[in-house]
C-alpha positions as a Markdown table, in Angstrom:
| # | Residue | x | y | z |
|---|---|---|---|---|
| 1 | Unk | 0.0 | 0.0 | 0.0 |
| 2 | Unk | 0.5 | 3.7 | -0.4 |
| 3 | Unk | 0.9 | 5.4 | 2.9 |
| 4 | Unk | 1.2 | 9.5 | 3.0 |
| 5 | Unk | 1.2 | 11.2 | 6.1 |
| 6 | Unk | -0.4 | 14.4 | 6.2 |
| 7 | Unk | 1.4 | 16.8 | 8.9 |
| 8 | Unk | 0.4 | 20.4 | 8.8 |
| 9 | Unk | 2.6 | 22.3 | 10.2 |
| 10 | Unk | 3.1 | 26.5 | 11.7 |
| 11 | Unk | 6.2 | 27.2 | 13.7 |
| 12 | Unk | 7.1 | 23.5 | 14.3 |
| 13 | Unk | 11.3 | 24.2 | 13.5 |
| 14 | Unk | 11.6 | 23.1 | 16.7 |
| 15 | Unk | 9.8 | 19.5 | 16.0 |
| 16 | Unk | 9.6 | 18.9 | 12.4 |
| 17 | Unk | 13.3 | 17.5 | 11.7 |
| 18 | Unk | 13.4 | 15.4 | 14.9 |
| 19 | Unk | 9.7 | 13.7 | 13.6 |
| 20 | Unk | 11.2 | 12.9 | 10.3 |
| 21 | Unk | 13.7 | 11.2 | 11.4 |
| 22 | Unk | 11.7 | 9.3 | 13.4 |
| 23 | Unk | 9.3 | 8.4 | 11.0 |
| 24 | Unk | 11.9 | 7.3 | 9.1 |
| 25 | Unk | 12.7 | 4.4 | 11.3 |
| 26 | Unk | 9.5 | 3.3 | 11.8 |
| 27 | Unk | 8.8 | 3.1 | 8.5 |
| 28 | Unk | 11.3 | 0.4 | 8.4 |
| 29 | Unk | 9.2 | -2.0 | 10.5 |
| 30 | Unk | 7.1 | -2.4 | 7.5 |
| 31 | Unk | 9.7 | -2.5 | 4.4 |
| 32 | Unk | 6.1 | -3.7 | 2.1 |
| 33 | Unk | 4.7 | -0.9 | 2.3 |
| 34 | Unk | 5.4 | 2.5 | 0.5 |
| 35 | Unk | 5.6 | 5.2 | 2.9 |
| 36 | Unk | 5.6 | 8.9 | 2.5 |
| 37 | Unk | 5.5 | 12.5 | 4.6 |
| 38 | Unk | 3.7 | 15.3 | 3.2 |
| 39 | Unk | 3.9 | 18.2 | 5.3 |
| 40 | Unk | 1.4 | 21.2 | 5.0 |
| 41 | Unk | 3.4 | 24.1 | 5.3 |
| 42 | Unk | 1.3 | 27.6 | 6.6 |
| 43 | Unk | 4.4 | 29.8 | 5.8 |
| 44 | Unk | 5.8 | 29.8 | 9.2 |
| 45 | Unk | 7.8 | 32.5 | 9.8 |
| 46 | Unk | 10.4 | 30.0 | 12.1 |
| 47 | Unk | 12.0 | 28.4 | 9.0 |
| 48 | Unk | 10.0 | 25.2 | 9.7 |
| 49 | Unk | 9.9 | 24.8 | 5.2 |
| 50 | Unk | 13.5 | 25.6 | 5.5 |
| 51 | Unk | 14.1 | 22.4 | 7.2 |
| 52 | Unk | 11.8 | 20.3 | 5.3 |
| 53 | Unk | 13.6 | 21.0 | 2.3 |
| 54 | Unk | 17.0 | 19.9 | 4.1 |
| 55 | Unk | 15.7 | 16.9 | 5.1 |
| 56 | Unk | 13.9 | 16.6 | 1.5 |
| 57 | Unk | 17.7 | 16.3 | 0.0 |
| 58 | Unk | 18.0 | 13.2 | 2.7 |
| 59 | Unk | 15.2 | 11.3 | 2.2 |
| 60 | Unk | 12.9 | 10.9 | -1.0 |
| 61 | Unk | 9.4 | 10.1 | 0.4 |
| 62 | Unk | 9.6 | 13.6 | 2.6 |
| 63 | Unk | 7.3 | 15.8 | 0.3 |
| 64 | Unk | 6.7 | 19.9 | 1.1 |
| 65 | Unk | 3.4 | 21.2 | -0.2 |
| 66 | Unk | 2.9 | 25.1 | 1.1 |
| 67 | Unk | -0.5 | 26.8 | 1.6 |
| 68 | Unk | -1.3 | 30.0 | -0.3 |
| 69 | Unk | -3.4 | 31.0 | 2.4 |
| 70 | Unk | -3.8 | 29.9 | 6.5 |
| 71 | Unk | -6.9 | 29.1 | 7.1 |
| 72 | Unk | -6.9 | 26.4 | 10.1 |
| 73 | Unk | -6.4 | 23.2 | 10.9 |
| 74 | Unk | -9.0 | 21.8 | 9.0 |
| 75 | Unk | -8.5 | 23.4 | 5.9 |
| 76 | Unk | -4.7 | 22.5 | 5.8 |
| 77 | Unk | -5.9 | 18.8 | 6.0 |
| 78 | Unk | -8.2 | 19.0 | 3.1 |
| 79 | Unk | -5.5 | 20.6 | 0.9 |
| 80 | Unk | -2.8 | 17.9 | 2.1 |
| 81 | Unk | -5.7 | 14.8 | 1.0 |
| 82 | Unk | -6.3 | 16.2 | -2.0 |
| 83 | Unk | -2.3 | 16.2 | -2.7 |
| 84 | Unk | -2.4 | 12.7 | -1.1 |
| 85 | Unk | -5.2 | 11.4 | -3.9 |
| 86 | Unk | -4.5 | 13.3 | -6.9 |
| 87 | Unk | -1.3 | 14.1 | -7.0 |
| 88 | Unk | 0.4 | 11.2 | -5.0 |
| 89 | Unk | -2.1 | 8.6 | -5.4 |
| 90 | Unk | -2.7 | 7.3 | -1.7 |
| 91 | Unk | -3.8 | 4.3 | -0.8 |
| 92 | Unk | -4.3 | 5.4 | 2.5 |
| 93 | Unk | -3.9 | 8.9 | 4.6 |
| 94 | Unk | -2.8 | 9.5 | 7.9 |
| 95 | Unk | -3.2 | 12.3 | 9.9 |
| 96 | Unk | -0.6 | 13.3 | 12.4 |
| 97 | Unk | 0.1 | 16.2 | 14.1 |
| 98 | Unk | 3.9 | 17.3 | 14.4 |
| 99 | Unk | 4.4 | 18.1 | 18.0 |
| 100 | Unk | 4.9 | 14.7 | 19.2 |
| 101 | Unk | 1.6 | 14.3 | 20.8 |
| 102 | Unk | 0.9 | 12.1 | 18.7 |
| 103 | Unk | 4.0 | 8.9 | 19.1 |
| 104 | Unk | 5.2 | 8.5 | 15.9 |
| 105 | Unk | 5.7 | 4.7 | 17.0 |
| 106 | Unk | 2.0 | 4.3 | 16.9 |
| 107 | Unk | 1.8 | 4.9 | 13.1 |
| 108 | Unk | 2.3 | 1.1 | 12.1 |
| 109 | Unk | -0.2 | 0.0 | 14.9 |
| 110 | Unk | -3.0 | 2.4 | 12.8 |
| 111 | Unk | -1.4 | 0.6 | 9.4 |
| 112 | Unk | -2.1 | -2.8 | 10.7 |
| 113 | Unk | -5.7 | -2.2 | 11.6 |
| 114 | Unk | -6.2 | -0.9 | 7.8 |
| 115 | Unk | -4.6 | -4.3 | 6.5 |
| 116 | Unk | -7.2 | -6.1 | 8.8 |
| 117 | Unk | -9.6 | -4.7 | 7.1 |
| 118 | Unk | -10.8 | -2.1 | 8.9 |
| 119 | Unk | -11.2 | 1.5 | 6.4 |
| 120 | Unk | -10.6 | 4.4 | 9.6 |
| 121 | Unk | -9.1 | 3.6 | 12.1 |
| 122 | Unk | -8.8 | 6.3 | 15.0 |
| 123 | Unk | -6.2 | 6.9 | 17.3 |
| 124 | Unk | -8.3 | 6.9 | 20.6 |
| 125 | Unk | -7.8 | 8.7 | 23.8 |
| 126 | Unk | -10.7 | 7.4 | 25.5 |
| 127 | Unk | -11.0 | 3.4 | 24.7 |
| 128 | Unk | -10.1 | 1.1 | 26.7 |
| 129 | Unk | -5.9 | 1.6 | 27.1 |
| 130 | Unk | -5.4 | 5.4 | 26.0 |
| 131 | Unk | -5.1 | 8.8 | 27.5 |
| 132 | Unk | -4.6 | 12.1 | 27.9 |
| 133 | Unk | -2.4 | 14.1 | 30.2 |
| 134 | Unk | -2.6 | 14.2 | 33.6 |
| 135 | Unk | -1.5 | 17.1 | 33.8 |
| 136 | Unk | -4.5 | 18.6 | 31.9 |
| 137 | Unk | -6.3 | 21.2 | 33.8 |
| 138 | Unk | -9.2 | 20.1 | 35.1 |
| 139 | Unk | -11.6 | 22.3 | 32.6 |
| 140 | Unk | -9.6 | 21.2 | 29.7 |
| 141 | Unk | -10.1 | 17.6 | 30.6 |
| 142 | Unk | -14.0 | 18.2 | 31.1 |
| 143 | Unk | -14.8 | 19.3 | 28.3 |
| 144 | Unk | -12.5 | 16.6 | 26.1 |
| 145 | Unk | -14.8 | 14.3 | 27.9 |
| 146 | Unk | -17.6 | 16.0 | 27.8 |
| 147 | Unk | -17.6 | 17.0 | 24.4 |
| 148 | Unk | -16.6 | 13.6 | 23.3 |
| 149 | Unk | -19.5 | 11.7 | 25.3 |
| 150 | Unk | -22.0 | 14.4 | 23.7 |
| 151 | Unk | -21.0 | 13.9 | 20.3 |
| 152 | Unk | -21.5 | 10.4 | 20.8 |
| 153 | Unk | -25.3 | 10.4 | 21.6 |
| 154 | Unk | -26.4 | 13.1 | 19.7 |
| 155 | Unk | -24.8 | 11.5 | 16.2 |
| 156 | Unk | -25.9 | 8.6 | 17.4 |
| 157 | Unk | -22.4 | 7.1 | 16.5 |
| 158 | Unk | -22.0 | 4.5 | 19.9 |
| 159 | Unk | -19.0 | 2.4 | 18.4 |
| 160 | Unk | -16.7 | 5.2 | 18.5 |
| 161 | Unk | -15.4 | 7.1 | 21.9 |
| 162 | Unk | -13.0 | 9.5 | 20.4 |
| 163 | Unk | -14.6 | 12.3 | 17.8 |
| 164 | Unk | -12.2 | 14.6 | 18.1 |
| 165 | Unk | -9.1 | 12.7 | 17.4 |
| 166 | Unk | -6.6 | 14.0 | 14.6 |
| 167 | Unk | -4.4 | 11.2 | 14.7 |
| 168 | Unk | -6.2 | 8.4 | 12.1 |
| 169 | Unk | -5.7 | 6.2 | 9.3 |
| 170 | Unk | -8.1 | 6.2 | 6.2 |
| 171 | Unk | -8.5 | 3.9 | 3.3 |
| 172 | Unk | -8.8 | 6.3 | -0.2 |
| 173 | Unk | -10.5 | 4.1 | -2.2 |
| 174 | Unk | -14.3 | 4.5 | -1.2 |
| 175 | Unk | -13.9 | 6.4 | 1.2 |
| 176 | Unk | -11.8 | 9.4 | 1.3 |
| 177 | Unk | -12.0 | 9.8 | -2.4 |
| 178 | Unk | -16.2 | 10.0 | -1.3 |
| 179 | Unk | -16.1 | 12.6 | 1.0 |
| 180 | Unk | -17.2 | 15.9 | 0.3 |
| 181 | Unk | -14.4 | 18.1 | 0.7 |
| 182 | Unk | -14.9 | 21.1 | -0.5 |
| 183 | Unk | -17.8 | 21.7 | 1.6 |
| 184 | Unk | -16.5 | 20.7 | 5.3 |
| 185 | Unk | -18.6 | 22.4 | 8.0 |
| 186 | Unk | -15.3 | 23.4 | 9.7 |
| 187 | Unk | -11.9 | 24.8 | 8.5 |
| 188 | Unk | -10.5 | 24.4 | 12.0 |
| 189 | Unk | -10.2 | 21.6 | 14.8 |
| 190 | Unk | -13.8 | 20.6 | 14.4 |
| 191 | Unk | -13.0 | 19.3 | 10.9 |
| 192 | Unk | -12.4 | 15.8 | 12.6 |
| 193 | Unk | -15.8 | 15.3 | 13.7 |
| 194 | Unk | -17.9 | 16.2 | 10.3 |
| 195 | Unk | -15.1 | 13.8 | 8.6 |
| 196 | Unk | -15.7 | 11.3 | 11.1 |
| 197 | Unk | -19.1 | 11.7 | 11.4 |
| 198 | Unk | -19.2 | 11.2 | 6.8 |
| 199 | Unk | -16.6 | 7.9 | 7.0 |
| 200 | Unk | -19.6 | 6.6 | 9.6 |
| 201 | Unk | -22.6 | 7.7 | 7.0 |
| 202 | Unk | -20.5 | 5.8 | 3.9 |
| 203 | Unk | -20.7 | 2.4 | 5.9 |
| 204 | Unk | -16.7 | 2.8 | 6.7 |
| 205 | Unk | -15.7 | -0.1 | 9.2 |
| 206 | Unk | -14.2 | 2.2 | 12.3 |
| 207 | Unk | -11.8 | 0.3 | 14.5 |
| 208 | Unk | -10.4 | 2.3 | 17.8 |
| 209 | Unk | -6.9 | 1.9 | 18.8 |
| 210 | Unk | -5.7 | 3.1 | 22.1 |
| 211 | Unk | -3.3 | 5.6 | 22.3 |
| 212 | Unk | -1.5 | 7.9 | 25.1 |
| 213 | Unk | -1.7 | 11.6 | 24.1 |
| 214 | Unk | 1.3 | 13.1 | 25.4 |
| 215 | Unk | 2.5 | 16.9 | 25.7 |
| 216 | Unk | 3.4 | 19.3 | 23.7 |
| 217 | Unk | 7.4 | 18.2 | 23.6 |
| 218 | Unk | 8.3 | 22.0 | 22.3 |
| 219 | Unk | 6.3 | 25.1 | 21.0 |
| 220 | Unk | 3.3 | 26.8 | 21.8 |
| 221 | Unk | -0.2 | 25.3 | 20.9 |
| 222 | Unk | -2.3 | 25.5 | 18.4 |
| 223 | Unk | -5.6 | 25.0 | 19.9 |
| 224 | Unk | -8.2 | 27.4 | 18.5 |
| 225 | Unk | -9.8 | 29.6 | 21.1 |
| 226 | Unk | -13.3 | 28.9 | 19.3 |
| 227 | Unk | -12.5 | 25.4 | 19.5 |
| 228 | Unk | -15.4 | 24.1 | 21.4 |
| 229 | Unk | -18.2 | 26.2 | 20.3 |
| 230 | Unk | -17.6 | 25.2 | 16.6 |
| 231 | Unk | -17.5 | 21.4 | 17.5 |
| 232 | Unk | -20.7 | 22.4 | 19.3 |
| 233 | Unk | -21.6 | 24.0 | 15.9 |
| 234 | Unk | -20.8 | 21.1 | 13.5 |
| 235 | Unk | -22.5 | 18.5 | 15.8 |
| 236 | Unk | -25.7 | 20.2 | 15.7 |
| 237 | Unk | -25.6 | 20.9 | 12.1 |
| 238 | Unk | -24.8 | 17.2 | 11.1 |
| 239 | Unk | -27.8 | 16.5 | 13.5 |
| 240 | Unk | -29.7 | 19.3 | 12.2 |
| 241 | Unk | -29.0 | 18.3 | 8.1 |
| 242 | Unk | -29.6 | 14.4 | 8.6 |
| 243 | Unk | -33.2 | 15.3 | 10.6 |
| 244 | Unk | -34.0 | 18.8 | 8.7 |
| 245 | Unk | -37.7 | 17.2 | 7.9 |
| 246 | Unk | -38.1 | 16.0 | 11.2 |
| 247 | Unk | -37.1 | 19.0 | 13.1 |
| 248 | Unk | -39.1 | 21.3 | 10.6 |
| 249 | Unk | -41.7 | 19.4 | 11.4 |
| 250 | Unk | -41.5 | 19.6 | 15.3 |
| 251 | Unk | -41.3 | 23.4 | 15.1 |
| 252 | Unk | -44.7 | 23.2 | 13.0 |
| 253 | Unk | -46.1 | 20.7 | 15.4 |
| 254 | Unk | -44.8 | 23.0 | 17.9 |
| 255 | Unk | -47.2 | 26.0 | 16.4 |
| 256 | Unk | -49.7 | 23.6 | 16.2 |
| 257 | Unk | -49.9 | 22.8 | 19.6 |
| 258 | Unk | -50.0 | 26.4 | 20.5 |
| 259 | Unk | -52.9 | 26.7 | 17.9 |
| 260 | Unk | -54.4 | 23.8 | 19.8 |
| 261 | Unk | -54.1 | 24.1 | 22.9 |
| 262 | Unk | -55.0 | 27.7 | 22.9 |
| 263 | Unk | -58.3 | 27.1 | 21.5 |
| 264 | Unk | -58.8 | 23.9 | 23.1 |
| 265 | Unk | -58.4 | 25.7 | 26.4 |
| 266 | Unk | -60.8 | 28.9 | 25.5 |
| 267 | Unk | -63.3 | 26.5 | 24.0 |
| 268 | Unk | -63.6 | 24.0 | 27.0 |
| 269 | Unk | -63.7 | 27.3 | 29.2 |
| 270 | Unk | -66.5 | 28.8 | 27.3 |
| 271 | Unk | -69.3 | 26.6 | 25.4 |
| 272 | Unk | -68.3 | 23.6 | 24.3 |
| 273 | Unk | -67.2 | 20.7 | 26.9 |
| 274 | Unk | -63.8 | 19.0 | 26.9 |
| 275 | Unk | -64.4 | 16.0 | 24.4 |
| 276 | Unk | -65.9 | 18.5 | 21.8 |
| 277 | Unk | -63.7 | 21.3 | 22.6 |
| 278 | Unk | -60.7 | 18.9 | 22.0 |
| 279 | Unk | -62.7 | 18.0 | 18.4 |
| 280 | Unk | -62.7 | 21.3 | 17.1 |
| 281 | Unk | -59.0 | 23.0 | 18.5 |
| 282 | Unk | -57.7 | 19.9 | 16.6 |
| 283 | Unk | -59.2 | 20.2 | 13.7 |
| 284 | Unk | -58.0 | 23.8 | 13.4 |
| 285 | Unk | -54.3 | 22.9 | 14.2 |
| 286 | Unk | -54.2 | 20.5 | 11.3 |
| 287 | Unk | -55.2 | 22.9 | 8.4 |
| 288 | Unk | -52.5 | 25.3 | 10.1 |
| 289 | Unk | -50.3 | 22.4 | 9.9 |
| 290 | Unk | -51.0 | 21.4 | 6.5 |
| 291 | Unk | -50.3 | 24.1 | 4.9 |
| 292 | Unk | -46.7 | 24.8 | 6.7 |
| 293 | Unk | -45.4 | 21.2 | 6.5 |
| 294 | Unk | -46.4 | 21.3 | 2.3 |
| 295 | Unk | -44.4 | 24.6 | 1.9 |
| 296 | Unk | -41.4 | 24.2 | 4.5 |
| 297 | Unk | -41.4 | 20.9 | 6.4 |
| 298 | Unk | -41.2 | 18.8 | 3.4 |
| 299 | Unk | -40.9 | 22.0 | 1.3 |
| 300 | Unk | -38.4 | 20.1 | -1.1 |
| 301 | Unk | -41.2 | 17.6 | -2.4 |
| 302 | Unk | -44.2 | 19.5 | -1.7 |
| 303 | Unk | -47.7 | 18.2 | -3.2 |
| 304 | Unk | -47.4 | 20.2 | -6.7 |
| 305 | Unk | -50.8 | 20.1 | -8.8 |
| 306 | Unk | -54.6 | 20.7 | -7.5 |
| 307 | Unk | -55.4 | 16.9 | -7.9 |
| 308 | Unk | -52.3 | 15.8 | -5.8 |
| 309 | Unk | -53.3 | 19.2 | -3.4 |
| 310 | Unk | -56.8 | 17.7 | -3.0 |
| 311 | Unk | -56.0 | 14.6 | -2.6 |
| 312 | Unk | -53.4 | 14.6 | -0.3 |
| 313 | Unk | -55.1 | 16.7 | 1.7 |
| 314 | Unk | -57.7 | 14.2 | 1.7 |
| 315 | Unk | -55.2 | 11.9 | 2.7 |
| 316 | Unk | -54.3 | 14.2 | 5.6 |
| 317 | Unk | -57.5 | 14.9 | 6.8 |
| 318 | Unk | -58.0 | 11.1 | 7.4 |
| 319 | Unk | -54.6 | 10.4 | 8.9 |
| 320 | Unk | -54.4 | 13.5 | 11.7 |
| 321 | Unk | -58.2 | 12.4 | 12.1 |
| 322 | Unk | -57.0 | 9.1 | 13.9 |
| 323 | Unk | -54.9 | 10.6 | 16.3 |
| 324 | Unk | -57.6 | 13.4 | 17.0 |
| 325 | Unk | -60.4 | 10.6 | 17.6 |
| 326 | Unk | -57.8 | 8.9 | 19.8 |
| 327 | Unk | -56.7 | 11.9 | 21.7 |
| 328 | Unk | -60.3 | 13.3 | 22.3 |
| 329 | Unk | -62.0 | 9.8 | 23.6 |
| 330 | Unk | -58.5 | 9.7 | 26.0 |
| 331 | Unk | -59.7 | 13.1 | 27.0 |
| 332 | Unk | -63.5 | 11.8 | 27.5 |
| 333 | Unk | -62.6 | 8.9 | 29.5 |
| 334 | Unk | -60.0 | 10.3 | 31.9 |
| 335 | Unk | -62.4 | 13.0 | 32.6 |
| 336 | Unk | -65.6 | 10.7 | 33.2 |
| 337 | Unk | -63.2 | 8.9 | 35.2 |
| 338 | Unk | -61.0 | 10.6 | 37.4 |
| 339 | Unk | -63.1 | 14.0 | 37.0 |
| 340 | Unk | -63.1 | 17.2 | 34.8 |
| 341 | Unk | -60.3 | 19.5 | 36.2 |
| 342 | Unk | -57.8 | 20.7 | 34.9 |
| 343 | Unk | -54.7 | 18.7 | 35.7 |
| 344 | Unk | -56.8 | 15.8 | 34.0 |
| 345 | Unk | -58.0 | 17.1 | 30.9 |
| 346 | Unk | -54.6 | 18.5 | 29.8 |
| 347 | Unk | -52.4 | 15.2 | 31.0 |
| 348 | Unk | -54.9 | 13.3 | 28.6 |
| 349 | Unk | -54.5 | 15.9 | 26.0 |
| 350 | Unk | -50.6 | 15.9 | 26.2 |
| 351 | Unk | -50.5 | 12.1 | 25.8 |
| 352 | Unk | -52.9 | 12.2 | 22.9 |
| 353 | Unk | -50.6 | 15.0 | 21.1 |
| 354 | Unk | -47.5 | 12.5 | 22.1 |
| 355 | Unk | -49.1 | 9.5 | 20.1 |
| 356 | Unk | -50.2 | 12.1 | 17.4 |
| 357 | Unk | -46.7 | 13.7 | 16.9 |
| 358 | Unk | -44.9 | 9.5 | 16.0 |
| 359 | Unk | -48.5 | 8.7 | 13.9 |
| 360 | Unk | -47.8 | 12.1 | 12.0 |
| 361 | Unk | -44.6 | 12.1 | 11.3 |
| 362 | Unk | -44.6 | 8.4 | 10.1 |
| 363 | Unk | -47.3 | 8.9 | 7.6 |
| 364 | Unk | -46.7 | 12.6 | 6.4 |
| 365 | Unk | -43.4 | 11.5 | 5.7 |
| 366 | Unk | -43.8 | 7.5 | 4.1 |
| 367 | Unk | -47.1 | 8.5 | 2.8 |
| 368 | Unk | -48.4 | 11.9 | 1.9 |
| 369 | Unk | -45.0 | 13.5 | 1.3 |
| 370 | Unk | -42.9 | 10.5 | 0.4 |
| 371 | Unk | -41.5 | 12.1 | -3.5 |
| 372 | Unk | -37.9 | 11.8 | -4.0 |
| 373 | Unk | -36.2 | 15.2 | -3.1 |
| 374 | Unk | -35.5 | 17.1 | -6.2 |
């Protein structure tokens, strides 16, 4: 296989020659494969290309490729894989910082997982057998935790324990060479988790190995100051963009309860009782609802034509009819049962609108609104 190493690099003269050199030797551990360095240069002012290019002269698989423009972590990664694909024609990328955080003597641990088999394979802080510093601060080490244990349950990725991990193996063919580069939700640290969060969507096998992240050995860091509200960012967008329908649809049903309730309330207050009160406020709510899920909650395959209108408004009317009949004979027997107060009527009704919201959403978006997005 073709290896490449992607190390971005911005004042790291003190740490650059010192890694190659090491790399070098490991490389020899596994004299079948082709290995090669190709350090992303943001035009440090230290000289770090300066000694790239001396060590270039030493050893042939050291490659320099320098940014036109700094624009963060992220960003310096996606310019180094496409180098690594086009031009260099990886069989698998690597990414690796250069400050010795990351061992170096780990790289052929990640390599052997990739001949196994596996297609990303993540250097992990937080399995079973890694770690981080102990001489973290304490808020630092929260919210590396934190952050990690929240990504996990709100991408719903539960095989994985480390998303913020920049030291990973990935296998180019049908996988790398798939993702969408040029439109990453984050040019800086955050990158890792959109690109780890893609390799997941395209069915890539993820295998975790455990690794100790160590310190800084020289320099300052590089750690983005915005670092945790942009993860925060990305992982609610890649939420956001793989539910949009579904949470378009809970801010309608979200209006529609505050149609629905509202009149519910006023009507069982003024003339009509409870069951009948719940009848009508429901049947107002779904024409409010109609009409915003066809233009924005399934906006992209909206009912188009006044047959199709008609009809799947006919179609709607009978569906959200089933959940209303449900939720207004709840209503009428809690109340005939436990008595018509408040606290009773409205626990019934909130239950109802609880089954209604999963019966709604199942067949608004299998039945009624079920075209293929344009």
């Amino acid at each position: 296989m073709k290896i490449v190493i992607v190390i971005p690099t911005y004042n790291e003269a003190d740490n650059i020659g010192r890694l190659t050199d090491v790399l070098q030797q490991e490389f020899l551990k596994r004299p079948k494969h082709d290995f090669h360095i190709l350090v992303v240069e943001g035009n440090s002012p230290d000289g770090t290309a300066n000694i790239v290019r001396e060590k270039m002269k030493v050893y042939p698989n050291l490659h320099l490729l320098m940014e036109k423009v700094k624009a963060g972590l992220g960003a310096a990664y996606v310019y180094g894989f496409k180098e690594a694909m086009n031009g260099m024609r990886a069989d698998v990328v690597v990414e690796m910082d250069a400050d010795f955080q990351h061992d170096p003597k780990d790289v052929v641990r990640l390599i052997d997982e990739i001949e196994k088999g596996y297609d990303y394979v993540v250097g992990s802080r937080f399995t079973k057998g890694g770690s981080i510093p102990e001489e973290w601060a304490f808020k630092r080490k929260f919210f590396s935790v934190g952050g990690n244990i929240f990504s996990k349950f709100v991408l719903g990725i539960f095989n994985v324990n480390d998303f913020t991990s920049g030291f990973k193996a990935s296998r180019v063919k049908g996988f790398v060479d798939r993702l969408p580069l040029d439109t990453i939700l984050s040019q800086g640290f955050a990158y890792k988790i959109d690109l780890l969060f893609k390799m997941h969507r395209l069915g890539a096998k993820i295998k975790e190995v455990p690794i100790k992240f160590g310190l800084r050995d020289r320099g300052d860091s590089k750690m983005e100051k915005n670092n945790m509200t942009d993860s925060l960012r990305v992982v609610v967008t890649l939420r956001y963009n793989e539910n949009k329908n579904f949470v378009r649809f809970l801010v309608v049903g979200g209006i529609g309860f505050i149609v629905d309730a509202g009149l519910f309330n006023i009507l069982r207050i003024g003339i009509l009782s409870s069951r009948s009160a719940a009848l009508a406020s429901g049947f107002t709510a779904m024409i409010v609802t109609f009409l915003l899920n066809n233009y924005w909650s399934f906006g992209e395959r909206k009912i188009d034509g006044t047959k199709k209108k008609v009809l799947g408004f006919v179609v709607y009317i009978v569906s959200s009819s089933i959940p209303i009949a449900v939720r207004s004979r709840l209503v009428g027997f809690s109340v005939n049962t436990f008595g018509d107060t408040t606290l009773v009527s409205n626990t019934a009704f909130l239950i109802g609108i609880i089954f209604g919201l999963i019966w709604n959403f199942t067949v608004y978006s299998k039945i009624i609104w079920k075209g293929d997005k344009k």
